[in-house]
C-alpha positions as CSV (number, residue, x, y, z in Angstrom):
1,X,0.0,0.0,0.0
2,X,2.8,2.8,0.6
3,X,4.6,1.8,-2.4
4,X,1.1,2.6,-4.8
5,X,0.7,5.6,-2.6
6,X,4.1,6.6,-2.8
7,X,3.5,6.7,-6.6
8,X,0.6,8.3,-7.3
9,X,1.0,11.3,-4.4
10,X,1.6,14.8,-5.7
11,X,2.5,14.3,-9.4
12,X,2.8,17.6,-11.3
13,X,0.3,17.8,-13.8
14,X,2.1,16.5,-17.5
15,X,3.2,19.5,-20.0
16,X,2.5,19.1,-23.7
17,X,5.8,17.4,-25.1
18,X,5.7,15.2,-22.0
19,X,2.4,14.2,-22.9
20,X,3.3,13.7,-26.5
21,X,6.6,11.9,-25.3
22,X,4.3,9.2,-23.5
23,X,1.6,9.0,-26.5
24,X,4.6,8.0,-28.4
25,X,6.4,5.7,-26.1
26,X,2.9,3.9,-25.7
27,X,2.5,3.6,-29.5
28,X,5.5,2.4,-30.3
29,X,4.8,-0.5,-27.1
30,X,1.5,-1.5,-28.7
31,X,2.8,-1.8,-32.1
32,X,5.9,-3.6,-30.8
33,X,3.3,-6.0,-29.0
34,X,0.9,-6.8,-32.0
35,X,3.9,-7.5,-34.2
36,X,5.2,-9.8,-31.9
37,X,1.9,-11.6,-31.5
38,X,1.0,-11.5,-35.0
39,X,4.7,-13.3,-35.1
40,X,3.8,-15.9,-32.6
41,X,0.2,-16.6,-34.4
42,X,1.8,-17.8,-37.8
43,X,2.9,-21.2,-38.0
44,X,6.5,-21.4,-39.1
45,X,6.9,-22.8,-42.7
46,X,10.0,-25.0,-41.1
47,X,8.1,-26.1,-37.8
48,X,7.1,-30.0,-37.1
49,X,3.3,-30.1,-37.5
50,X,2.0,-30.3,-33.4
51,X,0.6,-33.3,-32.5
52,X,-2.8,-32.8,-33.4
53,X,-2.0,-32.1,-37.1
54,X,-0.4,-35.6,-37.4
55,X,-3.6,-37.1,-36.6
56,X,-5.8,-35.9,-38.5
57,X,-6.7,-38.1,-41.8
């Protein structure tokens, strides 16, 4: 509990290029993130079929 509140107490409000700094930093994050899953969600063209593929008639 003292280490949320010690984060959140008394924060100056954000000036404009700060603000625009963070909208940036947070763009670049979720990008970053959805390439990597979209990376993670395509089968490899050199991977071993899983288990269930090798069943299947």
């Amino acid at each position: 509990m003292r280490h949320q509140l010690t984060l959140t107490a008394h924060h100056p409000a954000f000036d404009a290029e700060t603000q625009r700094l963070g909208q940036r930093r947070y763009d670049q994050f979720v990008r970053t993130a959805g390439e990597l899953a979209a990376r993670k969600a395509r089968p490899k063209a050199n991977a071993a079929p899983s288990n269930n593929e090798e069943n299947e008639p």
